[in-house]
N, C-alpha and C positions, 0 to 999 in steps of 0.2 A: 866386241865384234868377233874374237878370235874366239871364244866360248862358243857363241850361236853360229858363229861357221861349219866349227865340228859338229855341232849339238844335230844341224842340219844336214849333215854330212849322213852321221848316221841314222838318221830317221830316213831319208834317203836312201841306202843298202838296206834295209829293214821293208820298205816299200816295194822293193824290186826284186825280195823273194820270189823267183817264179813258182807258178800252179803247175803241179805235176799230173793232177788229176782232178776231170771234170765230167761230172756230170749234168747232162739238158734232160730232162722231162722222162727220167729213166721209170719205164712202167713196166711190171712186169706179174704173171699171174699164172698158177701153179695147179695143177690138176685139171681135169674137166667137168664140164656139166654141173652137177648137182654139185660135184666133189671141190670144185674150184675154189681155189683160193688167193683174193687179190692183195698180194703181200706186199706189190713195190706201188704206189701210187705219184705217178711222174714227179720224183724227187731231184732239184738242183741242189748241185754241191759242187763246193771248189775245196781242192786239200792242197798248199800251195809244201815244196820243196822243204822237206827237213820236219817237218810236222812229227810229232808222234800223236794219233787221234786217237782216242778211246771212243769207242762207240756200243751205248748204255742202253739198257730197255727193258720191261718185261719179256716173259719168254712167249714166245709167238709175235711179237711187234714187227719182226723183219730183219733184226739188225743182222745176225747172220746170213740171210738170204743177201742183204745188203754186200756184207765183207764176200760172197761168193762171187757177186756180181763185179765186186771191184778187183777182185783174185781174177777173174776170165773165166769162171767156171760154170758161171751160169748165164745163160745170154738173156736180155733185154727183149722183151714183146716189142715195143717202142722206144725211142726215145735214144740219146747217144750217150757214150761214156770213152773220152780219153786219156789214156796214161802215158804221160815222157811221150808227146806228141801222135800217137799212134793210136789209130779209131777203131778199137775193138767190138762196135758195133758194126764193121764193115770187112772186118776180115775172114777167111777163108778160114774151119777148123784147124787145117795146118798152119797156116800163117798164126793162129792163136796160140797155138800149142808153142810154136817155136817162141814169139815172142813172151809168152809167158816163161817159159825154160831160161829166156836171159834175164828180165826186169823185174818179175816178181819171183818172191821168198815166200812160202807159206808153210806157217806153223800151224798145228790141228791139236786139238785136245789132247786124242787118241792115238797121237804120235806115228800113228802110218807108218811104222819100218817092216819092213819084209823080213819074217823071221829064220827065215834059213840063210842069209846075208849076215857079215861080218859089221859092224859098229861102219868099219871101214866101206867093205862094201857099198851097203847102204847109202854111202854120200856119195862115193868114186861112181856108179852104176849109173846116175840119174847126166852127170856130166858126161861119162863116155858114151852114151846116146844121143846127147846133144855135139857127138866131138870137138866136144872142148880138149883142146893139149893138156896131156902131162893129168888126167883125171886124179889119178890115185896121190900124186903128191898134193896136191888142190886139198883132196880130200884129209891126208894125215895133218896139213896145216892147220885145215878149221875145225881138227877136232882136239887137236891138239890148243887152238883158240878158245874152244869152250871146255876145257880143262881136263879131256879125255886121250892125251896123247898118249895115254898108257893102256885105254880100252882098245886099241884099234881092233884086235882080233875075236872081241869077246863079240857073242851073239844077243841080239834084245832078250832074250827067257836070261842071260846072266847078266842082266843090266835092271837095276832099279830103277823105278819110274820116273828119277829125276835126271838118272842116266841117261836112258834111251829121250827123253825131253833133249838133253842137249845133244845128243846124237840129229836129230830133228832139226834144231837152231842148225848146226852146222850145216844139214843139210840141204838147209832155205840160204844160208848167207854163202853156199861154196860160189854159186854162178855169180858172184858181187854184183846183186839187183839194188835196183833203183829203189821198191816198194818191197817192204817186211809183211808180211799179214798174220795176221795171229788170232786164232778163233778159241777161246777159253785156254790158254796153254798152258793155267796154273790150277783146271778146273779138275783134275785126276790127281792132282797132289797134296801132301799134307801142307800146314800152312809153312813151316820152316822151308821145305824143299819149295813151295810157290815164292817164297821172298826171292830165295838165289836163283831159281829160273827167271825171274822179274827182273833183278838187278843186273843179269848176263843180256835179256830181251833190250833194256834200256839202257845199257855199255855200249852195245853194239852199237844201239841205232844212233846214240853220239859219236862212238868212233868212227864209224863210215860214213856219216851224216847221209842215215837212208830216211825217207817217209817210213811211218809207221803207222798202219794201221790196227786197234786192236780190240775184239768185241771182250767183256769180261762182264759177269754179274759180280764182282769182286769191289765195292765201292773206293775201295784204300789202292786198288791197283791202277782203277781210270782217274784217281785224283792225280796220278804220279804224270800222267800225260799233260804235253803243254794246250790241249784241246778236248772237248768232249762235246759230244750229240749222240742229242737224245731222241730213241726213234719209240714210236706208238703208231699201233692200227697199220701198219706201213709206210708212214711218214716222218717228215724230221720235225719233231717239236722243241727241238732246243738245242743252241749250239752256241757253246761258250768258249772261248777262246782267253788262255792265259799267255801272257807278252811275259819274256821277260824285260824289265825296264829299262827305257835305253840309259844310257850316262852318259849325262855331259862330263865333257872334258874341261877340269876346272883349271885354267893354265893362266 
């Protein structure tokens, strides 16, 4: 009885993961006329708290249009999408911009740093327009997190590609968000420098226990995720889910 109490216990916490993000009947379609392209085809999805997802597919399927849509960055023709409670089919460009600025992190390929900005810059700039307190110590923390407490001053043209990469991470994980996003982020790098941007991507999002969302053609890197869907033609065609297994407590 004392076994299947616990055993119950924790299948029970396990259950009650909450959904951080949902999408209803998300449609969405991208050019005009002739040129038009219907890339989101009213897709439900639930991504429940602490997830890392990988999200797989040929190229053209959607799935990056997808991780935009879940980023805030590209809006829904139709249909609704909420994150950490909050209906970003219904808010104001400002209202998006700010709450994207707190709850989501986004990592890009291409790494996006400004190149006449410092390492440091670069993370402090995007907080102190959010005025966030205390920007530039925020910033020397997480880069010093992602193992560049010694770059602060150095510029992206003196930073290698896996440097300015974690220059990037820090820059997604300064505002401490709720959702990581990550679109090919090991897809510019050789494969040694992709392992330890992967292994920093998947540290983090255990030690903060954020959501993870992350598109990759990289099949060894969405294995590592405890989730994966698979998108085609604009749709979801598969979505597997790995638990780890609960434990009974043998007492």
């Amino acid at each position: 009885m004392r076994r299947n109490a616990r055993f119950k216990a924790n299948i029970g916490s396990f259950a009650l993961t909450k959904t951080i993000i949902t999408l209803k009947k998300a449609d969405l379609t991208l050019g005009s006329a002739a040129a038009s392209v219907h890339v989101l085809k009213n897709i439900d999805l639930e991504i429940r708290a602490n997830e890392a997802v990988g999200i797989v597919g040929p190229s053209g399927s959607g799935k990056s249009t997808l991780l935009m849509v879940l980023a805030g960055l590209e809006r829904l023709d139709s249909g609704e999408i909420v994150i950490d409670g909050a209906p970003l089919h219904a808010l104001s460009e400002d209202a998006l911009a700010e709450f994207r600025g707190r709850k989501i992190g986004i990592v890009f390929q291409s790494f996006h740093l400004i190149a006449n900005m410092t390492a440091l810059e670069n993370v402090a700039v995007p907080l102190e327009l959010a005025n966030v307190k205390n920007p530039f110590d925020i910033a020397k923390r997480e880069l010093a997190a992602v193992g560049l407490g010694e770059r602060l001053s150095h510029y992206p043209g003196q930073l290698s590609g896996g440097e300015q990469q974690r220059v990037a991470i820090a820059r997604a994980l300064a505002p401490s968000p709720s959702v990581l996003i990550a679109d090919e982020p090991t897809g510019n790098l050789d494969a040694e420098t992709g392992r330890q941007i992967a292994d920093l991507l998947f540290a983090k999002q255990a030690e903060r226990s954020m959501t993870m969302l992350l598109v990759t053609h990289d099949n060894a890197l969405a294995a590592r995720c405890s989730r994966q869907i698979r998108v085609r033609s604009g749709e979801i065609v598969g979505d597997s889910a790995i638990h780890h297994p609960v434990q009974a407590v043998l007492a």
